[in-house]
N, C-alpha and C positions, 0 to 999 in steps of 0.2 A: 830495763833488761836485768834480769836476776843474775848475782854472782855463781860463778863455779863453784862448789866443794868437791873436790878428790877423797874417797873413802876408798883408803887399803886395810883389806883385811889381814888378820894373823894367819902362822902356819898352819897348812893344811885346811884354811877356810875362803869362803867364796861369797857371793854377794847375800846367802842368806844370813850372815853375821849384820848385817847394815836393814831388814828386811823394816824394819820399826822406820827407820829415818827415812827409807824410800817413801813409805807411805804416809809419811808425817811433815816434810820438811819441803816439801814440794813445794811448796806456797811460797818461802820463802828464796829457796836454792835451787839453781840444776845441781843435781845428785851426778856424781860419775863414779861406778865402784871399777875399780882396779884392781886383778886379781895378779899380783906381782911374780910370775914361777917363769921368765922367759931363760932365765941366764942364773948362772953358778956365780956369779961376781956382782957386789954390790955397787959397783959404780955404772956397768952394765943397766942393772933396772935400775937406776936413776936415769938415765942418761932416756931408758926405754920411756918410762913413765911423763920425762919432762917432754920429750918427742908425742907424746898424745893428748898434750895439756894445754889448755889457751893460754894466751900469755902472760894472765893473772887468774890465783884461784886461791880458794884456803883448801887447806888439806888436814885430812885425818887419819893417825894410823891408830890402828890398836894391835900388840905385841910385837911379833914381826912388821906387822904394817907400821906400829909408831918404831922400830928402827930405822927402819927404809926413812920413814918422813924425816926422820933428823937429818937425813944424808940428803936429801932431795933439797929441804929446807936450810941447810947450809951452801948445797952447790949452787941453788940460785934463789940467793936470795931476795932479789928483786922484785921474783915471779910469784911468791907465797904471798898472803895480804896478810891471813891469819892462821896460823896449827894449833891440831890439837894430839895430845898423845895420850893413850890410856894403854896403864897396864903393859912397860913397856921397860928398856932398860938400856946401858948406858956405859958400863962399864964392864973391865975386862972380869970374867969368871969363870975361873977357872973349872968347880962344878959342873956349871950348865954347859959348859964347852965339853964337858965328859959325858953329858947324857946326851946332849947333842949328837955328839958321835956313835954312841950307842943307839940311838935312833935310828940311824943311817946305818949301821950294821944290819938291825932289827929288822930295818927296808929290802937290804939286800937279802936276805934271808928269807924274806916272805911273812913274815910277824905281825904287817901294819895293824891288821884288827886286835892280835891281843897287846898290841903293846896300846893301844889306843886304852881299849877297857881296862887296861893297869894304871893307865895315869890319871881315870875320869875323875876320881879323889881330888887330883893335885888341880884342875882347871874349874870347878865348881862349887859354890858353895855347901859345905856339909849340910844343912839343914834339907837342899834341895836335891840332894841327887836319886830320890825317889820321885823325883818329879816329873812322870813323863812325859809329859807337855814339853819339858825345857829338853830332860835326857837323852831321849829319842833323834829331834833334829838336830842336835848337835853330833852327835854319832854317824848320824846319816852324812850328813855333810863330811866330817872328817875323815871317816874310811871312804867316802866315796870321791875323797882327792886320788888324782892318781899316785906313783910309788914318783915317776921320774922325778911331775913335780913339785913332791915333798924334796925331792932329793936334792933340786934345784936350791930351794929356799935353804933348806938344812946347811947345806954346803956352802952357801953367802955365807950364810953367819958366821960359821965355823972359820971363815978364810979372813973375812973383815969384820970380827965380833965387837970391837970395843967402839964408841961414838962418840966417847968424851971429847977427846980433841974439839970436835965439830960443833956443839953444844955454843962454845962464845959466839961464832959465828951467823948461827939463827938469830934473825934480825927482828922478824917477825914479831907480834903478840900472841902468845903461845898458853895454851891451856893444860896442865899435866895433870892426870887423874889417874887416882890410888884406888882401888879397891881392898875393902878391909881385909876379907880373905883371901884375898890374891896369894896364896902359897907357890906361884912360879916366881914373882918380881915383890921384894916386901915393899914397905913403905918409902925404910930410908935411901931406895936407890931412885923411886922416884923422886922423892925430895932434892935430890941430888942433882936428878935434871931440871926441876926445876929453879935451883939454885947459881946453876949454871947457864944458866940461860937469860939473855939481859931483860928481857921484857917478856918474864912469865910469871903465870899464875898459878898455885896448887891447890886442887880440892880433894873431897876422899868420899866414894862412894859406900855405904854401908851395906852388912849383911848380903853382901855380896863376892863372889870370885874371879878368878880369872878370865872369866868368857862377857866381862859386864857389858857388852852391848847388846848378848843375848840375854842373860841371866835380869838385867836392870833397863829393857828399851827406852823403858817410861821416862826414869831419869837421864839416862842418856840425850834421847832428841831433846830435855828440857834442857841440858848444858847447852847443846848444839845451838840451839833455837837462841836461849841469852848472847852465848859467844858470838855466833858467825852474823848477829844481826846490826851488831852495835857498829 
């Protein structure tokens, strides 16, 4: 019988962030993507997520999704076998807790699309953002979340932003991945988590951004595929 993996995606994204590993990793995994926006409070969607989980699984977030996993992955630890995080963060910041907010004004006000097309710089590799192969279904996806729940996810963060505390507590063997251009999350915050974390590992995906399960699938399902099989 094949093991579980949990894939939660980041804000404002849905199971086409994962669409490479669905179609790739079958052989090895059931796949279950999780699209995390039930509740304003992060212990809420843990609490939801572990309610829909077998009783052992490995789990993967990327951004929002690798928050949520640390908090999943600290509150039972028993139940995680293996995580992975990418492109994710850990600590309190002050900044991204003001764009955050800003965000969530943007929501209220009716903005989603252009605040989306203002930040397409900040989540994708410069080299690629003429790419419309990659440009296109990411955008599609992201404005096509709805406003609540952005609003839902935005509003977790913003309430229980920081994860450090929880970080010793993942027991698990744990995989942290950097993306070079990741201009939302630098290097040294991932290093950070996985520094903090007893039984992890750090690698760094190159010429790559923020979005690396879209932007990089190839290498992605190849971490997947080493990690979740051993």
């Amino acid at each position: 019988m094949k093991e579980t993996l949990i894939l939660i995606p980041g804000l404002g994204s849905t199971e086409v962030t994962w669409q490479h590993q669905t179609q790739h990793l079958g052989d090895l995994l059931d796949l279950q993507i999780l699209v995390m926006d039930q509740a304003k409070r992060r212990a809420e969607l843990v609490e939801t997520l572990l309610s829909q989980a077998p009783e052992r699984f490995h789990l993967a977030g990327h951004s929002f999704g690798g928050w949520l996993a640390q908090a999943v992955a600290a509150t039972a630890p028993e139940r995680v076998s293996k995580l992975m995080l990418l492109n994710t963060y850990a600590r309190h910041n002050p900044e991204h807790v003001g764009l955050l907010e800003q965000f969530k004004e943007n929501l209220q006000q009716g903005m989603l699309g252009e605040t989306l097309d203002a930040n397409l710089p900040n989540i994708i590799f410069p080299g690629r953002l003429e790419d419309d192969e990659l440009v296109q279904p990411i955008q599609k996806m992201l404005k096509g979340f709805s406003p609540a729940s952005y609003e839902h996810q935005v509003q977790a963060m913003i309430d229980d932003y920081a994860t450090e505390d929880l970080l010793p507590k993942i027991s698990c063997p744990t995989l942290v991945v950097h993306a070079r251009e990741d201009n939302t999350f630098p290097s040294a915050e991932l290093e950070f988590i996985a520094d903090q974390i007893p039984a992890a590992q750090f690698t760094i995906i190159e010429e790559c951004g923020h979005m690396s399960p879209l932007e990089r699938p190839q290498a992605i399902t190849a971490l997947m595929r080493l990690w979740f099989k051993k």
